[in-house]
N, C-alpha and C positions, 0 to 999 in steps of 0.2 A: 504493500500500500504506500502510495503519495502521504507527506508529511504533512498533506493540506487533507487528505483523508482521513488518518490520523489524527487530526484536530478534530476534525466533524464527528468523530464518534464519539471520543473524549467529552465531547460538548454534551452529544447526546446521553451518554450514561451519564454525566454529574446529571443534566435534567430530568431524568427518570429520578437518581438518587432523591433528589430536593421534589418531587414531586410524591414521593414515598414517605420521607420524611416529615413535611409539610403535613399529611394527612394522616396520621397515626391511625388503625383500629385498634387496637388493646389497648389492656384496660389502664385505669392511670395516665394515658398518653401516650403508653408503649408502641411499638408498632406488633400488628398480629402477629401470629408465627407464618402466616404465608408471607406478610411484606419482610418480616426477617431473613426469611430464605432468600427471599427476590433481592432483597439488600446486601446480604452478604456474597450474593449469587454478581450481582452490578460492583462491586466493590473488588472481588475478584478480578473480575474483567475492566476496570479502571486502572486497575493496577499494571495487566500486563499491557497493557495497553500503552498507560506514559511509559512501560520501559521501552514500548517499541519506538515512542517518539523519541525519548533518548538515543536511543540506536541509528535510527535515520538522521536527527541533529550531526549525531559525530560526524555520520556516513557525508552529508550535505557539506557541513564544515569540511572535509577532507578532501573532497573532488575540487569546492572552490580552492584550496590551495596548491590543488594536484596541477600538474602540468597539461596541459589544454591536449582534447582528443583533437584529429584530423575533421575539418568541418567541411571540407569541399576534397572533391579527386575521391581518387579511387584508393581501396584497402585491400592491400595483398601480404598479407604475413609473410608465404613464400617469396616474396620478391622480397621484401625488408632482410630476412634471415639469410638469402642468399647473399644482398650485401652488405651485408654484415660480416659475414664469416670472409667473401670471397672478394672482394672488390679493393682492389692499391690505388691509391693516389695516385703514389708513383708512378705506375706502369702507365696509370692515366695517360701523365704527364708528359712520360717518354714515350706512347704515342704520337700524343697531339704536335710534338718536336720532329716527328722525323725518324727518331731510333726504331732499329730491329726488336720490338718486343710484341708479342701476343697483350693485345690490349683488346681482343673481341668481344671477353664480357663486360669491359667497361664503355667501350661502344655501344654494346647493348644497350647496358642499364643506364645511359644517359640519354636514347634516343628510348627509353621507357620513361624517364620522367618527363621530359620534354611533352610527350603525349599526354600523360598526367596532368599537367601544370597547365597547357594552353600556353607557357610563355614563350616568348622570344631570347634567344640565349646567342652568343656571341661566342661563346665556345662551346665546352662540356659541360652539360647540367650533371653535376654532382650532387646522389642524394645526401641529405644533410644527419642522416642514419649514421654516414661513414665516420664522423667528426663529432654527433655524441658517443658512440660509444665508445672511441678513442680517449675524449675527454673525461670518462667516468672510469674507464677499466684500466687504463693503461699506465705504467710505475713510469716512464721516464716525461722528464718535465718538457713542454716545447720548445723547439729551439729552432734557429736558422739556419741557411746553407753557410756551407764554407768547405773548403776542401783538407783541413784536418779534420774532418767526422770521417772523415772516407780511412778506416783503417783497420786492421785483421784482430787491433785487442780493442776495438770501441765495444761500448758496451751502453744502452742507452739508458740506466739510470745512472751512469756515472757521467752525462752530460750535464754541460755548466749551463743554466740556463741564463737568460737575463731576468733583473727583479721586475717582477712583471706586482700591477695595482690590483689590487684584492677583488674579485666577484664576488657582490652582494645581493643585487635583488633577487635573482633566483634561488638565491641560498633561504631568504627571509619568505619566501612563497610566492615570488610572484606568478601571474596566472599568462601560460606559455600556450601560445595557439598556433599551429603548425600545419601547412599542406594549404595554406591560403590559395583562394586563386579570386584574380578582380580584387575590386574596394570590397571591403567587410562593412556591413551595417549591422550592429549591434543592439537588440533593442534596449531599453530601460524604462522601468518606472519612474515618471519624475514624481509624482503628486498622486496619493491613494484617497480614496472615496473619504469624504467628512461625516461625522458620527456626530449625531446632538441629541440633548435630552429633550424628551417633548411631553406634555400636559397628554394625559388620555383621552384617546379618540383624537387627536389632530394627530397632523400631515408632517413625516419626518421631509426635509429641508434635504432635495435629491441634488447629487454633486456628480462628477464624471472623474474621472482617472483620466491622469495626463502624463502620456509618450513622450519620449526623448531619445535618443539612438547616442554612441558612441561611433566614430566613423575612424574607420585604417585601410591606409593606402598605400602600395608599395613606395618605398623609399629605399636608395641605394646607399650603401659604405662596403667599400671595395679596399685592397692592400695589393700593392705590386712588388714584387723577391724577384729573385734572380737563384737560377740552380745552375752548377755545372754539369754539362754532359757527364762527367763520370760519377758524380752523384748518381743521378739517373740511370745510369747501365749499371753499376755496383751496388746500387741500396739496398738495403739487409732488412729485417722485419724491424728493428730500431730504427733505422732511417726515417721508414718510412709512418713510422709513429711518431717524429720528433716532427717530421713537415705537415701533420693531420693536427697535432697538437698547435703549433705554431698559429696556422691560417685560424682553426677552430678560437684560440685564445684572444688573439688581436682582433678579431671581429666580435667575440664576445667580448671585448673591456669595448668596444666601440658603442655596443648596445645598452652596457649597462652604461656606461658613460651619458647616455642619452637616458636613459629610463631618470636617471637619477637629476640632470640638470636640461641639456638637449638646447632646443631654440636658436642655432645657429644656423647658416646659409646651410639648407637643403637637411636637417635633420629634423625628426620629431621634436616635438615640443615635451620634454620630460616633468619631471615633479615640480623641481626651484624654477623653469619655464614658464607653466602652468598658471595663469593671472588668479585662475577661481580658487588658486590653494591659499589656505590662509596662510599670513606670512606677518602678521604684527607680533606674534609674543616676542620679548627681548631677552637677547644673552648676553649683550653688551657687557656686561656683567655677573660673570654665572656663576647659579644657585642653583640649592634646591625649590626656589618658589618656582624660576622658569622652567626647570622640568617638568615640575606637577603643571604649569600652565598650559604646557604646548601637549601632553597629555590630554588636558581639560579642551582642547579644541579639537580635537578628533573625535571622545565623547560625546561631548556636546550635538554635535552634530551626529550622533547615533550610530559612528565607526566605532570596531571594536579594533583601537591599533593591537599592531603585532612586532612590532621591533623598531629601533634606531639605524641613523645609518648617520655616522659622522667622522669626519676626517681622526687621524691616529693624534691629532695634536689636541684636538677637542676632548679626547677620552683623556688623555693626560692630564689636561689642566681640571676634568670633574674629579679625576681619584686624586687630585693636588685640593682640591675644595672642599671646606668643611661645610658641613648642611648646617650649622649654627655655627657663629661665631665664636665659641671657646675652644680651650685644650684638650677638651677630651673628648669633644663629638667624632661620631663617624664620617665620611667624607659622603659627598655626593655620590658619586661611583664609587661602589666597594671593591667591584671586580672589573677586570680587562671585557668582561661578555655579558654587563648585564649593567639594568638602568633601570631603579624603580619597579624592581620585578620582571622588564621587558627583555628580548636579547638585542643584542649591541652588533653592531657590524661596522668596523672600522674600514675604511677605505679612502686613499689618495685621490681616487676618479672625483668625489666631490669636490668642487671648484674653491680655489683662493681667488676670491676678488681683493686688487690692487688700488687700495685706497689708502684713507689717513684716517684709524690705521687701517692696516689689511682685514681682510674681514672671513670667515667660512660659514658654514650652516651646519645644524643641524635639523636632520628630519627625522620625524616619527609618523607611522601610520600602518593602515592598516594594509598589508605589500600587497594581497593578494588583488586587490584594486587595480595595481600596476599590472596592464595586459603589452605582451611582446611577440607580436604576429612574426611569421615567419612564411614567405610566399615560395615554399616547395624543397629549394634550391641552391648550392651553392654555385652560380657561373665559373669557373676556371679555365681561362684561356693563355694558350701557349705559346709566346710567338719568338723563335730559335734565329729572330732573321734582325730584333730590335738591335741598332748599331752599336751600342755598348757592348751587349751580351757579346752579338755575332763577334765582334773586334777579338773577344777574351775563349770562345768557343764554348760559350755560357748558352743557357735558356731564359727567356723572361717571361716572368707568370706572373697574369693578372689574377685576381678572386675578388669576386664581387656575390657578396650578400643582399639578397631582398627584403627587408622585415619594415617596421614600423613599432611605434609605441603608443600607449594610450593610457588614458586614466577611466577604472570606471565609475568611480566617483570620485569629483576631486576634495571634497570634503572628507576623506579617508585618511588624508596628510595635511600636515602642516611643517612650517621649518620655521627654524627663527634664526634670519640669515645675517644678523649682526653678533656672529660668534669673533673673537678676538682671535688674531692668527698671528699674532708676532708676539 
């Protein structure tokens, strides 16, 4: 049963109950022995009943955090499994260049998405399967070309990676929608039916329900490397996990980068972007009041936030912060991962504005809000002929990602973006 079904019935056994109730036959006021039975008999079935509505709450609570099903295209298990297990970049890549390799299921499976997607691709549509599960299962960190990876004692978790800026909104829950095809229109409720008390026998005061949509539209962020031909003819099952890691990583810190601030030429408009998010409480000066306050505006407005996300120098100066002014209070942040009960996600991606003084943000809310479309596909195109590469006997590779970002409500977050950064 729907949780909205579950309600209705709940309804209806309290009204039976109160209607049994209400009317006692035995004696004293009691109720008879047949309304007792009926009683204890509705009282049962009340019961398992809110457990089932508890059960669907979790359930409901956990899909909205859960990473978005496929909404448009087609569902092929065997096709995901097969490239998963079977499908190299590399080999992709040293295709698309020119070199002697069997690249025919990767031929395949990117004139299978293409059909898929409807879209227009510039090289190889790469499914985007290939680069979560890299990103989730695999022990060596991403890394770049260079022709000292190319060697007989490499080993790819003993690659140096660079310090790459922390992924947080997907960590925090945000709501992940994947296999897009077209603009997305999303519906929403803005405004639910009005309830009023009324005198017996008149006329309840009829109100309508009022729509509003959330809208996502493909937007581009693309990264251009460079590989050397013996890269590419030599790469090992490390290799070719350290170039999936790579592409996968740089276009994710692009996206959380945007979820998190965005509104620059040709990106989504992110959270600190976003005009309708509120943005008055102060940190100017931080305490424990502005915590609890920028808290209190996410409530307020009937969000139940679910975590922070504020630069690594913000977190420092709250566990440097006493929540009262004496020697022996506890500090604002007690721990590196947690804020007033909430989790903490520290992260560089949030912007230092350069002012007098410098200034950062922090935000709170409810992540799952934050929706991060994703239109099929990773583009990866190979071109072995660009005048640098050619010059050195290198490859140049474009990747260009399709997603977008959105808010589903922007009242779900708030930032208080005069945090002190110097």
């Amino acid at each position: 049963m729907t949780l909205r079904e579950l309600m209705e019935k709940r309804a209806a056994l309290v009204a039976k109950m109160r209607k049994i109730n209400d009317a006692p036959g035995g004696e004293g006021g009691d109720l008879s022995e047949v309304q007792q039975k009926e009683f204890t008999e509705l009282r049962a079935d009340l019961k398992t009943t809110e457990a089932a509505i508890e059960r669907q709450n979790l359930i409901d609570e956990a899909d909205r955090r859960a990473d978005g099903h496929v909404v448009a295209g087609d569902v092929d298990t065997n096709f995901e499994r097969e490239v998963r297990s079977r499908y190299s970049l590399t080999r992709a890549m040293a295709g698309a260049a020119g070199l002697d390799v069997d690249d025919s299921f990767e031929r395949e499976a990117s004139a299978e998405v293409k059909r898929r997607s409807e879209g227009k691709f510039k090289g190889l549509a790469v499914p985007m399967m290939v680069f979560e599960k890299r990103v989730v299962t695999t022990a060596a960190p991403g890394g770049g070309p260079g022709g000292n990876i190319i060697a007989t004692d490499f080993r790819g978790d003993q690659f140096i990676d660079i310090l790459r800026a922390k992924l947080v909104t997907q960590g925090l829950g945000a709501t992940v929608l994947s296999g897009l095809v077209g603009n997305v229109d999303i519906p929403k409720l803005k405004a639910s039916a009005a309830t009023g008390w009324v005198a017996e026998n008149a006329s309840i005061t009829p109100s309508d329900h009022q729509f509003d949509k959330v809208s996502m539209g493909p937007k581009h962020v693309g990264a251009i490397t460079e590989f050397s031909r013996n890269m590419l003819q030599q790469s090992t099952p490390d290799i070719e996990g350290l170039i999936r890691n790579d592409f996968a990583l740089v276009l994710a810190q692009a996206l959380d980068a945007a979820g998190i601030n965005g509104g620059g030429s040709n990106e989504p408009d992110g959270i600190l972007a976003t005009t309708a998010v509120d943005k008055t409480t102060s940190m100017s000066t931080p305490g424990w009041g502005a915590v609890l306050d920028l808290i209190n505006m996410v409530e307020e407005a009937n969000a139940m936030g679910s975590g922070f996300v504020m630069r690594p120098l913000a977190a420092t100066t709250l566990r440097k912060t006493a929540k009262v002014a004496s020697t022996d209070s506890t500090m604002v942040m007690e721990s590196p991962d947690n804020l007033a009960g909430y989790k903490v996600a520290r992260s560089t991606l949030v912007p230092i504005v350069d002012a007098t003084p410098d200034t950062t943000s922090v935000i709170f809310g409810q992540w799952s809000d934050l929706l991060i479309g994703y239109w099929s596909a990773f583009d990866l195109l190979v071109n072995p002929y660009e005048s640098t590469a050619y010059s050195k006997g290198n490859v140049s590779v474009r990747g260009m990602l399709t997603a977008d970002i959105a808010l589903r409500h922007a009242e779900s977050f708030a930032a208080a973006i005069d945090f002190p950064a110097e």
